[in-house]
Each structure stands twice: as structure tokens, then as C-alpha cells.
C-alpha positions in Angstrom: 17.4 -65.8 101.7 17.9 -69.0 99.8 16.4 -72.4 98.6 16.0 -75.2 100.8 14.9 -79.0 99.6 12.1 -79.9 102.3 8.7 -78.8 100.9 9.6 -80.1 97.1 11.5 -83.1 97.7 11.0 -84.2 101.1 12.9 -87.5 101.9 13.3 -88.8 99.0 16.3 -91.0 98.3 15.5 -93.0 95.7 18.0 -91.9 93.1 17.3 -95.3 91.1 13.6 -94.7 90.1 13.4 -90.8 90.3 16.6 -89.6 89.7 15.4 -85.8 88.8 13.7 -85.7 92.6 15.7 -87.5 95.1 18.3 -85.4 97.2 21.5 -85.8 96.1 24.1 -83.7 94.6 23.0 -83.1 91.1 20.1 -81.8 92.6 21.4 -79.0 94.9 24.0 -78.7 91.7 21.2 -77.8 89.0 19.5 -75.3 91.8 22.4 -73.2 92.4 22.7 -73.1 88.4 19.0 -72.0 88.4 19.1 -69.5 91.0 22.1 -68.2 88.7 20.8 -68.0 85.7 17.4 -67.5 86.4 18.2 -64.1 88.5 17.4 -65.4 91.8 21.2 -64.6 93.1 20.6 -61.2 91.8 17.5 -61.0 93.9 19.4 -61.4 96.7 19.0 -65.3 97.6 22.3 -66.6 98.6 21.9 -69.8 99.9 21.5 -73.6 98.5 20.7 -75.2 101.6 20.4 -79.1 102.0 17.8 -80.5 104.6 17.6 -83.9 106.0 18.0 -87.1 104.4 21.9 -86.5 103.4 24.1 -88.4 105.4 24.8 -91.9 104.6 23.1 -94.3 107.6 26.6 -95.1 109.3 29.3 -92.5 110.6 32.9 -93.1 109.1 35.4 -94.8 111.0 36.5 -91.7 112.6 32.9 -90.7 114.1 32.4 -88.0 111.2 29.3 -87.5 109.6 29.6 -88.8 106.0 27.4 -87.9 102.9 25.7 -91.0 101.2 28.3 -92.3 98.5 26.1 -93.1 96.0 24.0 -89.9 95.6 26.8 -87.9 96.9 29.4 -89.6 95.0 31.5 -86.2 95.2 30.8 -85.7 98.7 29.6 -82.1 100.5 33.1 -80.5 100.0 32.9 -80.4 96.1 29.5 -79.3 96.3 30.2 -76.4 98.6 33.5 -75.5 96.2 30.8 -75.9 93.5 28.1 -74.0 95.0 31.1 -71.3 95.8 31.8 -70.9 92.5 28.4 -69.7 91.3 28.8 -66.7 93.9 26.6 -68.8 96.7 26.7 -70.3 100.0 26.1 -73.9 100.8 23.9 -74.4 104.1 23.4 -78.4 105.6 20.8 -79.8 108.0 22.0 -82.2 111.2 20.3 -82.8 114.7 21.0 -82.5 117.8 19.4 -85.7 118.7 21.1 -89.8 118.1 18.9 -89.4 115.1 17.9 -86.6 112.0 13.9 -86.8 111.7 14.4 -88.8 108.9 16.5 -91.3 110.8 19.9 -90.8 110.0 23.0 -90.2 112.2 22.5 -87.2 114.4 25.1 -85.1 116.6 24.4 -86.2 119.4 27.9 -86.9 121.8 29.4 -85.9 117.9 29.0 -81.5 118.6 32.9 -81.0 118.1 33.4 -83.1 115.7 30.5 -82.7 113.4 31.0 -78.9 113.5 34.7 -79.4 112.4 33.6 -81.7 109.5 31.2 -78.8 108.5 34.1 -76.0 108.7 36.2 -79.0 106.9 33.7 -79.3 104.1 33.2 -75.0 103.7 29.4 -75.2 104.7 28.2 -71.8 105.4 24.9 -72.5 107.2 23.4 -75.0 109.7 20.1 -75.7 110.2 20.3 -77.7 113.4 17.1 -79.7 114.3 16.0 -81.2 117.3 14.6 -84.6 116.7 15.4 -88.7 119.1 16.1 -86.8 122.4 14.9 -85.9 125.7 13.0 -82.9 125.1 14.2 -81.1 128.2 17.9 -81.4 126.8 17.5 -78.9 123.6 18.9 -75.9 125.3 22.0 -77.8 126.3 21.9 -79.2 122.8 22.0 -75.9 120.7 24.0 -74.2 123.2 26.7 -77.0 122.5 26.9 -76.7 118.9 27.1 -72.7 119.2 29.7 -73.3 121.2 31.3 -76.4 119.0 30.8 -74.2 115.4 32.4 -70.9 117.3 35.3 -73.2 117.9 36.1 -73.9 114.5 37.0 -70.7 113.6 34.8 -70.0 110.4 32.0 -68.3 110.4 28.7 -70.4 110.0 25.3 -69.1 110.1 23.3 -71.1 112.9 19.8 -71.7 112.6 17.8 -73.6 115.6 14.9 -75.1 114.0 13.1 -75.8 117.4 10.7 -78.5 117.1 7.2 -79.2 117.9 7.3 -82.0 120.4 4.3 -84.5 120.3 4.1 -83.8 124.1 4.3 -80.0 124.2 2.0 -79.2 121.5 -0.6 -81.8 121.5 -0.9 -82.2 124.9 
């Protein structure tokens, strides 16, 4: 079990105006102090999982994925070492499409070497979504990052969120 940003905070980036509800890492910092102190560890929730809207808009110049700068000004690795050291796990959201829902760079033609970057960082869960792609290519997809996070060596809990395709469900 654990907490997850979506159905609070949404897509919200706008650390300027709201800074106490846009995703960044004070954010996912103050939960896992909350789910500390608050008992919610005790209760069995383990991780403090980060959803879309992350990334910065542009890859680095190596082709990794690369947490926005100014609301990640840490970046993921710090986080997870923080998260770690309240007794938690650190999950993170990607895509296996070009794009995240929201827009942002997703894995696809990037399986290896975004899985690497999240064994790099010490991520412990992915949520893998399934958004900007030919709808008949998700299979493949998740098979390839299963096979791309198996590769890395550390042990990374894999969660398919399989989307609802405008024209499979509302057909």
C-alpha cells in the first residue's frame, strides 16, 4: 500500500502560485514525514509514489529522463535516499508511449535506458502508463520494460496501469 499524488494534486506544476499543491519534491518530502509520524508506515503503507507530471519537458543530453530542476531542484535520487530513510519506498510514473498523459517525455524507443535511470536513482516502484501510442502496441510496450527493469538488476515493483483508449471503450 502507499500514497500516490493523482486524485489530490493532479497536474499541477505551478510551484510559483501554489507552492503547498504543485508536485514537486517538498511535496512527496512532507508525505513520507506524514505517513511516519502520523502512523500510516505502521499501518502497513510503504510507498510514496509520484504520478505524472515529474519530468522536466526535455530529456538530458544523454536521452535520460530528467526531473524538472526547479521543483525537483534535488532531483529523484535524493528524494528516494530521503524517502529511504524514513523506512519507505519511492515509486515513479513514466509511459510507454512518446508522451506521459500529461505531456511530458515518455519511454518510448528510451525502455533500457529509462529503466537504468530508475535503478540509478533507487526507485522501488513503477507505475507504467500507456498514453501517445498505437493502441495495438501496449503488449510489446509493457513486455519491453519488464524485460528493460529485469535487466537492471534491482528489484522494482511493476505496475501496468492499462489505459482506457477513447476507441476501445467508447466505441
Amino acid at each position: 500500500m502507499g500514497w500516490l499524488h493523482w486524485e489530490r494534486f493532479m497536474c499541477n506544476t505551478d510551484c510559483k502560485t501554489d507552492p503547498d499543491n504543485c508536485i514537486s519534491e517538498r511535496l512527496f518530502m512532507q508525505m513520507a514525514d506524514v505517513m511516519v509520524k502520523e502512523g500510516w508506515k505502521d499501518a502497513g503503507y510503504e510507498y510514496v509514489c509520484i504520478d505524472d507530471c515529474w519530468p522536466s519537458h526535455q530529456r538530458d543530453a544523454q536521452g535520460r529522463l530528467q526531473a524538472d530542476p526547479v521543483r525537483f531542484p534535488s532531483g529523484i535520487k535524493k528524494l528516494a535516499d530521503y524517502v529511504h530513510s524514513k523506512g519507505l519506498k519511492l515509486g515513479i510514473y513514466a509511459d510507454l508511449g512518446s508522451k506521459t498523459c500529461g505531456g511530458f517525455p515518455g519511454s518510448l524507443g528510451y525502455h533500457e535506458i529509462d529503466a537504468q535511470t530508475f535503478a540509478d536513482w533507487g526507485v522501488d516502484l513503477l507505475k507504467y502508463d500507456g498514453c501517445y501510442l498505437d493502441w495495438k502496441l501496449i503488449g510489446e510496450g509493457y513486455m519491453n520494460m519488464s524485460k528493460a527493469l529485469n535487466k537492471t538488476g534491482k528489484s522494482i515493483l511493476y505496475s501496468c496501469e492499462w489505459p482506457c483508449m477513447l476507441e476501445l471503450c467508447y466505441a
